[in-house]
RODORO-91089 format. One record per residue (C-alpha): x, y, z; residue in three letters. Coordinates in steps of 0.5 Angstrom, whole numbers, plus 500, padded with zeros to 3 digits. Example, Ala and Ser with C-alpha at 12.3 -4.5 7.8 and 13.67 -1.06 7.14 Angstrom:
% residues 2
<X=525 | Y=491 | Z=516 | residuo=ALA>
<X=527 | Y=498 | Z=514 | residuo=SER>
% end
This chain:
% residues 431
<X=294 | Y=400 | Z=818 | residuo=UNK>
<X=292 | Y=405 | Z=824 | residuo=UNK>
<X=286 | Y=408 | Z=820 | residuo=UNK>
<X=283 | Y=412 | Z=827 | residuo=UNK>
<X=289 | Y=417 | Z=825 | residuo=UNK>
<X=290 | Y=422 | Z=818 | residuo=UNK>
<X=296 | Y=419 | Z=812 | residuo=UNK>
<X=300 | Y=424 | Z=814 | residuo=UNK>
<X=304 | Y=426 | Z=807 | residuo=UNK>
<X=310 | Y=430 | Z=807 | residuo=UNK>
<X=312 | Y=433 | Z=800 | residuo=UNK>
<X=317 | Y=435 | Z=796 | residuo=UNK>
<X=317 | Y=440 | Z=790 | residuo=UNK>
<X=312 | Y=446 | Z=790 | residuo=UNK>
<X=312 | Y=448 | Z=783 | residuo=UNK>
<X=306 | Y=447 | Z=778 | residuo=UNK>
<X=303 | Y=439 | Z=781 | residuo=UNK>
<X=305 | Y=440 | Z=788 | residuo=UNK>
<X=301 | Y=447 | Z=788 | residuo=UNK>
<X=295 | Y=443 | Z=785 | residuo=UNK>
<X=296 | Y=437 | Z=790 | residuo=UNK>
<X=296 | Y=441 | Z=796 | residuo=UNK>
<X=290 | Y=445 | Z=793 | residuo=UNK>
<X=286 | Y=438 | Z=791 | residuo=UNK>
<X=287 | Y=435 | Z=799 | residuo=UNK>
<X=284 | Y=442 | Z=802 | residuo=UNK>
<X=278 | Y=443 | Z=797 | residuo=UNK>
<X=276 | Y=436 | Z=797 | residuo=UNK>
<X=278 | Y=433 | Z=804 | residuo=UNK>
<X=272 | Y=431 | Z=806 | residuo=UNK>
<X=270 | Y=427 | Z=800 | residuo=UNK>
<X=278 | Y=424 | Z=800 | residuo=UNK>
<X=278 | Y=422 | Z=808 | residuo=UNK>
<X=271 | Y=418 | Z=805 | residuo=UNK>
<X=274 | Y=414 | Z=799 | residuo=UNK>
<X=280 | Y=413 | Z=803 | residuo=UNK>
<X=278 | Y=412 | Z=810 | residuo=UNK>
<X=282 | Y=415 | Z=813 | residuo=UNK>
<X=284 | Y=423 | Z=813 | residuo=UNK>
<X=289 | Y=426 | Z=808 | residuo=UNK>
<X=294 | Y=431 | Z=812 | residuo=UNK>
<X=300 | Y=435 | Z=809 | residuo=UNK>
<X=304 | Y=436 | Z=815 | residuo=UNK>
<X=311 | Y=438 | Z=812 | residuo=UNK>
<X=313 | Y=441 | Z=805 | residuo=UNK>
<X=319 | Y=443 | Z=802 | residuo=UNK>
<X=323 | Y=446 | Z=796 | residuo=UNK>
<X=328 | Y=449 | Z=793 | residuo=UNK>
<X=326 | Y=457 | Z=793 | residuo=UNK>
<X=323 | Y=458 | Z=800 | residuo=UNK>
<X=321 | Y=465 | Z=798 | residuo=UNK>
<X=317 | Y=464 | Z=793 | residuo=UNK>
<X=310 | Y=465 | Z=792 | residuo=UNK>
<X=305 | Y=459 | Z=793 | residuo=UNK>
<X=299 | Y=457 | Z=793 | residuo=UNK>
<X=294 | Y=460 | Z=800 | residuo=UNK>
<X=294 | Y=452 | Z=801 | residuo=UNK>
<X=302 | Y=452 | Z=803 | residuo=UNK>
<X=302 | Y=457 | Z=807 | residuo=UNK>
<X=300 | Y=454 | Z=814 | residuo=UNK>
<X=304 | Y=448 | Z=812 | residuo=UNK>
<X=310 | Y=446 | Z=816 | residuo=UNK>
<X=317 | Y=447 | Z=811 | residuo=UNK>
<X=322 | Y=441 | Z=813 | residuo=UNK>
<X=329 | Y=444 | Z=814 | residuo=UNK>
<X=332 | Y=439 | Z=808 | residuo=UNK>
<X=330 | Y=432 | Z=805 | residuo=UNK>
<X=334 | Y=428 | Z=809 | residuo=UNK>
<X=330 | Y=431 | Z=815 | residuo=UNK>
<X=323 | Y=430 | Z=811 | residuo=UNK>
<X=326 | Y=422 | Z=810 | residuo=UNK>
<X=326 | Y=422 | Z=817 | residuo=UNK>
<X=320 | Y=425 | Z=819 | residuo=UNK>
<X=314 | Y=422 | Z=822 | residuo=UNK>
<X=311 | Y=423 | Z=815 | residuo=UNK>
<X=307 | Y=416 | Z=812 | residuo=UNK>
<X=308 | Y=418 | Z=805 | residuo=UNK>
<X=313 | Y=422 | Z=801 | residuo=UNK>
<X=311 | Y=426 | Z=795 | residuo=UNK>
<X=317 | Y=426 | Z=791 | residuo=UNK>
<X=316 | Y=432 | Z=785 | residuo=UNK>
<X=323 | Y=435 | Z=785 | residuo=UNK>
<X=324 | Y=431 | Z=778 | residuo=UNK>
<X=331 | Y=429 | Z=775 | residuo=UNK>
<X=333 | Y=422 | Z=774 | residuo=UNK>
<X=338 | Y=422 | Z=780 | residuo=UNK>
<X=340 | Y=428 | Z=784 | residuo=UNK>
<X=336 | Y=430 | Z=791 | residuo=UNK>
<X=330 | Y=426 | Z=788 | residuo=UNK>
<X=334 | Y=419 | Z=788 | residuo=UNK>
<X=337 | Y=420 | Z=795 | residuo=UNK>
<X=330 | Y=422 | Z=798 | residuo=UNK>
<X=326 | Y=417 | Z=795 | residuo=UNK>
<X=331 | Y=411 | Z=797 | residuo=UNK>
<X=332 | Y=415 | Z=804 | residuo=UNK>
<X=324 | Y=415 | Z=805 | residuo=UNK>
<X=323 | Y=408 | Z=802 | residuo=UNK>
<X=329 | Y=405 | Z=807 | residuo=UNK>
<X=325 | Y=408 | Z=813 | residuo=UNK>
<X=319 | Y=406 | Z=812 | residuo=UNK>
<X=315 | Y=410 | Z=809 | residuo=UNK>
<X=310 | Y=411 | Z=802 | residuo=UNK>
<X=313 | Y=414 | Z=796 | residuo=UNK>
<X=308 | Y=417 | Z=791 | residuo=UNK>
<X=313 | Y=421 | Z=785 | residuo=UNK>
<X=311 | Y=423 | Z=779 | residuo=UNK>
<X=318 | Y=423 | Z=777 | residuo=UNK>
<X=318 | Y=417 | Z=769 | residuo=UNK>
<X=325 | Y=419 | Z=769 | residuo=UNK>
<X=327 | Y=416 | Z=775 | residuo=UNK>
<X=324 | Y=410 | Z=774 | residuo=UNK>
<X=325 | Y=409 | Z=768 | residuo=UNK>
<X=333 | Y=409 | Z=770 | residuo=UNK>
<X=332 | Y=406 | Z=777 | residuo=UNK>
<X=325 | Y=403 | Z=777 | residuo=UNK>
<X=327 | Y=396 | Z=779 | residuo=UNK>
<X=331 | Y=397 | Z=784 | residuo=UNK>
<X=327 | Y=402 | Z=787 | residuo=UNK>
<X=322 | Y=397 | Z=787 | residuo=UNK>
<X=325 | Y=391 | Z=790 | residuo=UNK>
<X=327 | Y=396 | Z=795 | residuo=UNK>
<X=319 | Y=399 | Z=797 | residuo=UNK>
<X=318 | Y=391 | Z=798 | residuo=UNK>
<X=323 | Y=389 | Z=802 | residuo=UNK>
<X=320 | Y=395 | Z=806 | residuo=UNK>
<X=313 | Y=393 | Z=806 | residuo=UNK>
<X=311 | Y=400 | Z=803 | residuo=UNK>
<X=308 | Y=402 | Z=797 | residuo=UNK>
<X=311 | Y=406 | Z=791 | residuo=UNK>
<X=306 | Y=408 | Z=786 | residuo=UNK>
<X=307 | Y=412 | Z=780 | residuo=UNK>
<X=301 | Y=413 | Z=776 | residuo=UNK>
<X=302 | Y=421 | Z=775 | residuo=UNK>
<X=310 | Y=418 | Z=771 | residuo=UNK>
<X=307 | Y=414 | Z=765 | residuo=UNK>
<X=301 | Y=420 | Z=762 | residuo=UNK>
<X=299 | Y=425 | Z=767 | residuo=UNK>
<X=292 | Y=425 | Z=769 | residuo=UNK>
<X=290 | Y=419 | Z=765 | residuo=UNK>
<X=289 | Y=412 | Z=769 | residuo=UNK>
<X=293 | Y=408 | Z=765 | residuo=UNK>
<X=298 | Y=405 | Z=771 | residuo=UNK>
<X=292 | Y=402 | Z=774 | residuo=UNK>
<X=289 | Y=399 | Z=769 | residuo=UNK>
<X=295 | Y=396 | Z=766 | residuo=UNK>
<X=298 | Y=394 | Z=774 | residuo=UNK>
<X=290 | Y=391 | Z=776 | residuo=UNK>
<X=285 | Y=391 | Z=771 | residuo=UNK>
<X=288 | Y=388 | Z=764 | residuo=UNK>
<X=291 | Y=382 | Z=767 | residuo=UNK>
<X=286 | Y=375 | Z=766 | residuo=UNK>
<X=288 | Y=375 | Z=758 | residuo=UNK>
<X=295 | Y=378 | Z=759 | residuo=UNK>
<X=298 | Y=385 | Z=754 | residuo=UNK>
<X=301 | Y=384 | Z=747 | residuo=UNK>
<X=301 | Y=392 | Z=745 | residuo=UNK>
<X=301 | Y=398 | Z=748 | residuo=UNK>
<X=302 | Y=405 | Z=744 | residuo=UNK>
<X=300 | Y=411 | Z=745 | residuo=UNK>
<X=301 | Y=419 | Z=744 | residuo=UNK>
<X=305 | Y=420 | Z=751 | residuo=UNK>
<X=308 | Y=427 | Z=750 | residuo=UNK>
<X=304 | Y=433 | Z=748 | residuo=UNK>
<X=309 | Y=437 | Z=747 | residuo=UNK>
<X=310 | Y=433 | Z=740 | residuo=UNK>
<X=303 | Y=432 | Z=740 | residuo=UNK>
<X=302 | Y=440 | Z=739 | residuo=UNK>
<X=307 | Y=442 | Z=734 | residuo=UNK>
<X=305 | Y=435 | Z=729 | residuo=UNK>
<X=297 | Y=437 | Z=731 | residuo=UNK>
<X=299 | Y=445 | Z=728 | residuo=UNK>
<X=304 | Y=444 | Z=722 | residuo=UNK>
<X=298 | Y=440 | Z=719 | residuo=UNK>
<X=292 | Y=445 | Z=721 | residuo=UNK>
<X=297 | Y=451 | Z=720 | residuo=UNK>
<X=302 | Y=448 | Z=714 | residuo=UNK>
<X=308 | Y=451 | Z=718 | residuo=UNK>
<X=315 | Y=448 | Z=719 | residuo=UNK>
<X=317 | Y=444 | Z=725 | residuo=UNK>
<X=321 | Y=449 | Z=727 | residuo=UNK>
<X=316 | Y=455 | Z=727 | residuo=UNK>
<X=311 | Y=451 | Z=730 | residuo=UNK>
<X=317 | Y=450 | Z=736 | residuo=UNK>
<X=317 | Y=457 | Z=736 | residuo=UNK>
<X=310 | Y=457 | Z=739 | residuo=UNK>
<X=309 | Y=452 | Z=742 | residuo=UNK>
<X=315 | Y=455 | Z=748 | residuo=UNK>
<X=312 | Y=462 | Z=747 | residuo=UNK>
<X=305 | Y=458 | Z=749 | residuo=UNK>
<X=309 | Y=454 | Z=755 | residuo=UNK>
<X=308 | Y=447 | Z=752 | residuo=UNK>
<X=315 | Y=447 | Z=751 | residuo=UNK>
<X=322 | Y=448 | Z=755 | residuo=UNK>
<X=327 | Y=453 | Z=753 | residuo=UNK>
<X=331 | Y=446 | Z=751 | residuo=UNK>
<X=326 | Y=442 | Z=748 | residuo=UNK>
<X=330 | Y=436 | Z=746 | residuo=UNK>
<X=327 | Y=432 | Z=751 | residuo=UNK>
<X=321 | Y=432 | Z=749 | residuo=UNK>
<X=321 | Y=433 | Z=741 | residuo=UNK>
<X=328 | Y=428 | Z=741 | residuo=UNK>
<X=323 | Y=423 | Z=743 | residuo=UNK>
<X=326 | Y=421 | Z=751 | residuo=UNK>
<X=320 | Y=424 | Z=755 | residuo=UNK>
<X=316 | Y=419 | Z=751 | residuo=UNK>
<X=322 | Y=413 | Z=751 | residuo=UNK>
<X=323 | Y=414 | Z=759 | residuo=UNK>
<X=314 | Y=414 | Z=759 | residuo=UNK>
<X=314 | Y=408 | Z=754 | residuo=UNK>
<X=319 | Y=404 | Z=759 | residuo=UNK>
<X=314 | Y=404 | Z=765 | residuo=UNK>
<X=308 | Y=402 | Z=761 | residuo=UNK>
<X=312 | Y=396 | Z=758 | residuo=UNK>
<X=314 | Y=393 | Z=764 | residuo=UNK>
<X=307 | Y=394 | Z=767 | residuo=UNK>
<X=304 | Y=390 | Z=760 | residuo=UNK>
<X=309 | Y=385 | Z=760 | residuo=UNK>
<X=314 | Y=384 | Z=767 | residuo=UNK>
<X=320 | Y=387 | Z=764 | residuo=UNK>
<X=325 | Y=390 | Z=768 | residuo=UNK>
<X=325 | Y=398 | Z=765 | residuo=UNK>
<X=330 | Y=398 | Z=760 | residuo=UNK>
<X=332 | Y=405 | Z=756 | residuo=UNK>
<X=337 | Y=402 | Z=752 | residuo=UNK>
<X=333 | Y=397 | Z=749 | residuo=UNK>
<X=328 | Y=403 | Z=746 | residuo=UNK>
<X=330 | Y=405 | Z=739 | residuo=UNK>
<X=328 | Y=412 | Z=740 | residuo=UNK>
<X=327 | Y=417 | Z=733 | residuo=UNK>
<X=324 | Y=424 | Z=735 | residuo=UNK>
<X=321 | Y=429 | Z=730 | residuo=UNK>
<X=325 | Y=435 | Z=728 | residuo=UNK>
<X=325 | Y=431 | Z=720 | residuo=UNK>
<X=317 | Y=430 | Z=719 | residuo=UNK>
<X=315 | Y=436 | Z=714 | residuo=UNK>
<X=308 | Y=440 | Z=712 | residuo=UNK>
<X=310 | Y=436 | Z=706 | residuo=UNK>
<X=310 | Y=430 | Z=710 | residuo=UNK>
<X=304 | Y=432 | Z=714 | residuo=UNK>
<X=300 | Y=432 | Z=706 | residuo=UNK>
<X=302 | Y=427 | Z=703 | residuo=UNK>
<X=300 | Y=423 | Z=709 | residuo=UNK>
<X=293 | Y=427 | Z=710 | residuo=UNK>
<X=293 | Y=425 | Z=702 | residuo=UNK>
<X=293 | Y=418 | Z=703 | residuo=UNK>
<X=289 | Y=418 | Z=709 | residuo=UNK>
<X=294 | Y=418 | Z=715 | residuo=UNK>
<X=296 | Y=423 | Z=721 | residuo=UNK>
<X=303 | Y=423 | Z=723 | residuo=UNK>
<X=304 | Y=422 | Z=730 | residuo=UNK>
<X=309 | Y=420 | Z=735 | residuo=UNK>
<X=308 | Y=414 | Z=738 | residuo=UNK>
<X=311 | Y=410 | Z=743 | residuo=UNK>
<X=310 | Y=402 | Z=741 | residuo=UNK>
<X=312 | Y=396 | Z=746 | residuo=UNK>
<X=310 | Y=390 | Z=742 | residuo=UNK>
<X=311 | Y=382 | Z=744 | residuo=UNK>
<X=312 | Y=379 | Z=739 | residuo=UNK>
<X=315 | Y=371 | Z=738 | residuo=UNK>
<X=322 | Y=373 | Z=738 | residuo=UNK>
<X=322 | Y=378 | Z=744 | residuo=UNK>
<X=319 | Y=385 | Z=746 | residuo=UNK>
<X=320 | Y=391 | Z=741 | residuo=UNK>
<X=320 | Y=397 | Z=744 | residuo=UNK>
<X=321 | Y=404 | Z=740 | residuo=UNK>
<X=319 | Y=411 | Z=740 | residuo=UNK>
<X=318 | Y=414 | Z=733 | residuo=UNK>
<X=313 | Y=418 | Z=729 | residuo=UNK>
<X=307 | Y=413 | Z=725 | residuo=UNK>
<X=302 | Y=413 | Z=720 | residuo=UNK>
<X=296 | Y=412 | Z=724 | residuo=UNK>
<X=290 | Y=412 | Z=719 | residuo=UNK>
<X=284 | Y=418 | Z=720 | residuo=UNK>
<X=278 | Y=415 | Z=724 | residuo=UNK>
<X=281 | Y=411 | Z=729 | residuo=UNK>
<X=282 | Y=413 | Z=737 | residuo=UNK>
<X=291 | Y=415 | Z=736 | residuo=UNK>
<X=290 | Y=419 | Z=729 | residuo=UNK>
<X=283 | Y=424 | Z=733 | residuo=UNK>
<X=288 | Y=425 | Z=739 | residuo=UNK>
<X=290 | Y=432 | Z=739 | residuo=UNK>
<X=294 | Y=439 | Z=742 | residuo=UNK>
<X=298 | Y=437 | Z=748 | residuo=UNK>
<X=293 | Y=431 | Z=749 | residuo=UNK>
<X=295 | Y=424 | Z=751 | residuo=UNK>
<X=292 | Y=417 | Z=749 | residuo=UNK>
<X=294 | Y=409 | Z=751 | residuo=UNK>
<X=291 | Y=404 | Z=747 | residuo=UNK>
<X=293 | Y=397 | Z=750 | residuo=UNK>
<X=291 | Y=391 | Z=746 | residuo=UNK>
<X=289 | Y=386 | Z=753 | residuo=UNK>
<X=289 | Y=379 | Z=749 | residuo=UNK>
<X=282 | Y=376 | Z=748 | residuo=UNK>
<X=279 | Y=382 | Z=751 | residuo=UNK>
<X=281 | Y=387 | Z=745 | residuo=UNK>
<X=284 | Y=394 | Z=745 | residuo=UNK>
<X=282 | Y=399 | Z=751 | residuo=UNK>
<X=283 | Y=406 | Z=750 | residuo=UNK>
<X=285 | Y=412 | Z=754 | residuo=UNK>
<X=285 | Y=418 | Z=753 | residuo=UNK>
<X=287 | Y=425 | Z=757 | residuo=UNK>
<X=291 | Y=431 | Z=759 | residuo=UNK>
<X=298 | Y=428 | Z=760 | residuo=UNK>
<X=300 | Y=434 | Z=764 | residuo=UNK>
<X=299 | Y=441 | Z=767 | residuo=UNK>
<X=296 | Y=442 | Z=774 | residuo=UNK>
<X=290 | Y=438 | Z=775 | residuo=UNK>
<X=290 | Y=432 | Z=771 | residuo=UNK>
<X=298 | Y=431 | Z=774 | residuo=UNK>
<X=296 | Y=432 | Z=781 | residuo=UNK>
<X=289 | Y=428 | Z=780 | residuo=UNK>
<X=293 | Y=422 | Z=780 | residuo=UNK>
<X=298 | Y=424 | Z=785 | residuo=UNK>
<X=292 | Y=425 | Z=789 | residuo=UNK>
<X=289 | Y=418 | Z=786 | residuo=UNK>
<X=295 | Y=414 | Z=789 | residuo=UNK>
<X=294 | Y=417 | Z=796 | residuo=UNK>
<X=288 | Y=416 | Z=797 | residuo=UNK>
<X=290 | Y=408 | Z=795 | residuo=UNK>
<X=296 | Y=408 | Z=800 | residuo=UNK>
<X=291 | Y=411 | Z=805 | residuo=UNK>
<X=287 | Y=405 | Z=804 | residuo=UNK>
<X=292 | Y=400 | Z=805 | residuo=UNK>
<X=294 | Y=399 | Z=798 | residuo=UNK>
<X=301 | Y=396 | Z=798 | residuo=UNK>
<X=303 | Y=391 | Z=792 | residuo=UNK>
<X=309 | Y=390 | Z=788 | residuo=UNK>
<X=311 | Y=396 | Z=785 | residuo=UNK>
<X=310 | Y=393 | Z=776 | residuo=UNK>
<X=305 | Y=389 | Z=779 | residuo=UNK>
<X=309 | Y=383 | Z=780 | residuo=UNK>
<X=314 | Y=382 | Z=785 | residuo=UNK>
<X=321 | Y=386 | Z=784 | residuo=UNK>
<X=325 | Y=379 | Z=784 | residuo=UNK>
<X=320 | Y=377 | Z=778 | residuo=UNK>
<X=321 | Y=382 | Z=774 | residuo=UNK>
<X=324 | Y=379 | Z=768 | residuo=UNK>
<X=331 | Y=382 | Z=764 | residuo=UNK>
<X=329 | Y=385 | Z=757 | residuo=UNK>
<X=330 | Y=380 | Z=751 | residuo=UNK>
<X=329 | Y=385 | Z=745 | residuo=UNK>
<X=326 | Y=382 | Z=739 | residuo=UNK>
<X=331 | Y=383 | Z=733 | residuo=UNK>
<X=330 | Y=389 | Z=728 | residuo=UNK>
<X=329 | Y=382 | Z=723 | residuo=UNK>
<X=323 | Y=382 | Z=727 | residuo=UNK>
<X=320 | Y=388 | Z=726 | residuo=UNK>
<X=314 | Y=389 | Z=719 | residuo=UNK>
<X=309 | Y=394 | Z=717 | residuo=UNK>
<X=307 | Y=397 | Z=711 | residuo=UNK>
<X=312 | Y=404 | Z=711 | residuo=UNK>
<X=311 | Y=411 | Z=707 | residuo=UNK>
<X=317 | Y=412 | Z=703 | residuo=UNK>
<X=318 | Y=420 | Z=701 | residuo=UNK>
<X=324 | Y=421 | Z=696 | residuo=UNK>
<X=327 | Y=428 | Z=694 | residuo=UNK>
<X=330 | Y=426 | Z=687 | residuo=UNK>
<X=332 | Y=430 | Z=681 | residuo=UNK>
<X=327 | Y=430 | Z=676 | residuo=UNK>
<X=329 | Y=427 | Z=671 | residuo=UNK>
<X=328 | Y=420 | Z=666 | residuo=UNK>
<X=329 | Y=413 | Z=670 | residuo=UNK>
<X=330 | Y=416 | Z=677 | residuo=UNK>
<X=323 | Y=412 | Z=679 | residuo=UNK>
<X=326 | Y=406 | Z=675 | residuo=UNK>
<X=332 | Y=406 | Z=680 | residuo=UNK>
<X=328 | Y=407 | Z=686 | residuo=UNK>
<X=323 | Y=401 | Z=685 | residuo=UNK>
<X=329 | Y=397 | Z=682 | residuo=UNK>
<X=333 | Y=398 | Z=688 | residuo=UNK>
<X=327 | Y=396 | Z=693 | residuo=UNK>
<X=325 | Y=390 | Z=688 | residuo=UNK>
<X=332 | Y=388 | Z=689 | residuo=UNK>
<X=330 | Y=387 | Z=697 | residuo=UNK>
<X=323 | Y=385 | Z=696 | residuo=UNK>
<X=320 | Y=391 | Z=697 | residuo=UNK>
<X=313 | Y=392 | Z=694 | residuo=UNK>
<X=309 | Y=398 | Z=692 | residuo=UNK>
<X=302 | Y=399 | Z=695 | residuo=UNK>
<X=301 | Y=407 | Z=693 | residuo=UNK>
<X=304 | Y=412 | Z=689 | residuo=UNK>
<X=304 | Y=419 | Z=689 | residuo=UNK>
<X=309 | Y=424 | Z=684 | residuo=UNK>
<X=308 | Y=431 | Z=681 | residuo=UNK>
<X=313 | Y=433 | Z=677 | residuo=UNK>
<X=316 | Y=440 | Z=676 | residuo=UNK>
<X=320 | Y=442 | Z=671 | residuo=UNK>
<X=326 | Y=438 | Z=668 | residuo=UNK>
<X=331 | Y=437 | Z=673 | residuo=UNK>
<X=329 | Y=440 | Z=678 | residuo=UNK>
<X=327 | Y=437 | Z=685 | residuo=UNK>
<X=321 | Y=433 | Z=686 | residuo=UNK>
<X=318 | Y=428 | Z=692 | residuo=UNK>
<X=316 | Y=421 | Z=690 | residuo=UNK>
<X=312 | Y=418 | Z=695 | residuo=UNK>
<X=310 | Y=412 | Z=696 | residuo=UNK>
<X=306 | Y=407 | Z=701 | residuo=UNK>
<X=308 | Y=399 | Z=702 | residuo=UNK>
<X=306 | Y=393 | Z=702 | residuo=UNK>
<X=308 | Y=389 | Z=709 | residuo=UNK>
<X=315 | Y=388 | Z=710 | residuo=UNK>
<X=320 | Y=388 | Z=715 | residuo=UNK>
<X=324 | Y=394 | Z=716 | residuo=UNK>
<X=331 | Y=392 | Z=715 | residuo=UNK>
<X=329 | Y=390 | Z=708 | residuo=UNK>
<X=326 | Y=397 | Z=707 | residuo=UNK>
<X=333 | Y=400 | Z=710 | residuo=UNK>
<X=337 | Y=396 | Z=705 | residuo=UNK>
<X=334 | Y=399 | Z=700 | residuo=UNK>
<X=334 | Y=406 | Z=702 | residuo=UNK>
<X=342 | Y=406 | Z=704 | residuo=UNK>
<X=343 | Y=403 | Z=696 | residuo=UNK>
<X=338 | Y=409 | Z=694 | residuo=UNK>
<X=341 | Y=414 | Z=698 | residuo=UNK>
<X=347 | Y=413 | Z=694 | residuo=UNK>
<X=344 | Y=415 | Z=687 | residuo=UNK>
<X=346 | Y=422 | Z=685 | residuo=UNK>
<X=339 | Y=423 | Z=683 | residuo=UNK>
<X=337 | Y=423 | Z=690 | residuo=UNK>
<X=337 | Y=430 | Z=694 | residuo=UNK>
<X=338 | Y=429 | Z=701 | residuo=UNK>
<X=336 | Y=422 | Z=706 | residuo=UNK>
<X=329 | Y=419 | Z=704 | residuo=UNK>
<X=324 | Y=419 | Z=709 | residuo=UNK>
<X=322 | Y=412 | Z=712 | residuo=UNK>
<X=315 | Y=413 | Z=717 | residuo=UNK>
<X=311 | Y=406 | Z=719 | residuo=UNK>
<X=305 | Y=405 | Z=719 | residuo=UNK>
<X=301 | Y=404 | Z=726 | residuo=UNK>
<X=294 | Y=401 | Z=727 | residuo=UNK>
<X=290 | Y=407 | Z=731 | residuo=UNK>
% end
């Protein structure tokens, strides 16, 4: 590594994160230049709407005529910002690792598709691909799991990765609004895309999720062993009921090791009131990793916006400035092991249960016959009953079990003609 000249970066996207990059590099370019040992330079940029306003950092910088001309610059380092999971900025990225050059992307999506193939390629390279703005924004929680929780290992990892969700969840339970009222707000606010399925369907978190469990446990990223639920079914109802019993209902991404294989799903939980994940709120994201012998670590921050994402695009710069290379997931590409998804048997935890039935004599004596029957057992109930025949909730907490027993006998009391629409089934998660 020559340190006696600048890391000259080329970036691509100039959007929210690459304006705040460029604006980051030029207000602190002295104290990045003395943490990196070298100077940071940006000597070319590009996007796809040349005309449009940029940020005063941006002016001067020199526009590269496309991204196969950025791939063969004189570039050390790509800034890959262009977003989506294949497209311009697979093509960049593969084009700019092939020549040599250091990719640092903010891109989850991409990775979460062709992280492992990508990371082979950055080594057979000898360059760095570093992500650590991908996984949960401004938070440092790729570093921590790549270098900092290695000597007892990771058996956990969740957390709230998407604050999109994490905002709607933290109104309907302030406000007592619908999902879909709370959605409304949150896209007039610009927490949520015009098209939010991404985020409220659980994907976003899912392409996040993948990128912490093959840090944590030397897995190849592999969406489609994530069971994936989103929150479009959770109601203020919901939201009481758990407040009621002392929970808040969160999304969360789960990676579990357990001595049947790893489970990975992304789903709204009950998390208790008073620990870390239920005090997270708003658009705020949160990690906790259970690191064996050395106990749970939390991380809590900004998983998106300006600042916190470009502070950890500039983080990954400035350790490429420094000489840091090193295996991609934190072990080589080639190490990196094909998932072996525990099988839904191996899945237990406490559940809450919310069934919509028709208030009439023996319906809660078939709903706990139903569950009896497949060794289901009741910790804590609530009902409230209306008038005769109308519709009422019955919920209920349970004991541990495993959720494919659960599943059975929600599928037999789902056929009961005294039951009103599909019963709702959240896990309980430890916070």
């Amino acid at each position: 590594m020559n340190t006696s000249r600048p890391l000259r970066i080329a970036m691509a996207g100039l959007g929210t994160v690459g304006g705040g990059v460029a604006e980051a590099l030029a207000a602190r370019a002295g104290e990045l230049a003395s943490r990196g040992g070298r100077a940071l330079e940006l000597v070319s940029v590009f996007a796809r709407d040349r005309k449009k306003a940029r940020k005063k950092e941006l002016a001067n910088i020199p526009w590269a005529d496309d991204l196969a001309a950025m791939a063969k610059s004189d570039a050390d380092v790509v800034v890959e910002l262009i977003g989506g999971e294949n497209g311009a900025a697979l093509s960049l990225v593969e084009a700019s690792l092939r020549a040599k050059k250091h990719v640092v992307t903010a891109n989850k999506a991409l990775l979460a598709s062709h992280g492992t193939k990508l990371a082979a390629l950055a080594e057979q390279n000898g360059v760095a691909l570093k992500f650590e703005a991908a996984a949960a924004g401004g938070i440092p929680v790729v570093k921590a799991l790549r270098e900092s929780l290695i000597a007892h290992g990771v058996d956990a990892v969740r957390g709230i990765l998407n604050g999109t969700c994490n905002y709607i969840l933290t109104q309907m339970e302030a406000t007592g609004r619908s999902f879909e009222d709370v959605l409304a707000d949150a896209q007039k606010l610009g927490y949520a895309e015009a098209d939010p399925e991404l985020d409220v369907g659980g994907g976003d978190t899912a392409h996040k999720l993948s990128l912490l469990a093959g840090l944590a446990f030397g897995i190849a990223p592999d969406l489609k062993n994530i069971t994936t639920q989103g929150i479009r079914h959770i109601t203020p109802e919901d939201i009481r009921f758990a407040r009621e019993f002392g929970y808040r209902i969160k999304l969360l991404g789960v990676a579990r090791a357990t001595p049947h294989g790893i489970d990975q799903r992304v789903q709204p939980a009950m998390v208790r009131l008073g620990t870390p994940l239920a005090d997270v709120d708003g658009v705020f994201n949160a990690v906790r990793a259970d690191a064996g012998a050395a106990g749970p670590f939390f991380f809590e921050g900004r998983g998106a916006g300006e600042a916190p994402t470009a502070s950890a695009v500039v983080a990954d710069l400035v350790d490429i400035a420094r000489g840091s290379i090193g295996p991609v997931f934190g072990r080589p590409a080639s190490a990196l092991k094909a998932v072996s998804p525990a099988p839904p048997e191996a899945r237990t935890s406490a559940f809450y249960l919310r069934f919509k039935v028709l208030d009439l004599p023996g319906v809660l004596a078939d709903i706990a016959r139903q569950l009896a029957r497949c060794e289901v057992s009741i910790e804590s109930m609530i009902q409230r009953g209306r008038g005769h025949g109308e519709a009422v909730s019955i919920v209920m907490i349970t004991h541990e079990c495993p959720q494919a027993a659960v599943e059975r006998a929600l599928n037999a009391i789902e056929g009961s003609d005294k039951v009103i629409g599909q019963p709702c089934m959240i896990p309980m998660e430890a916070g």
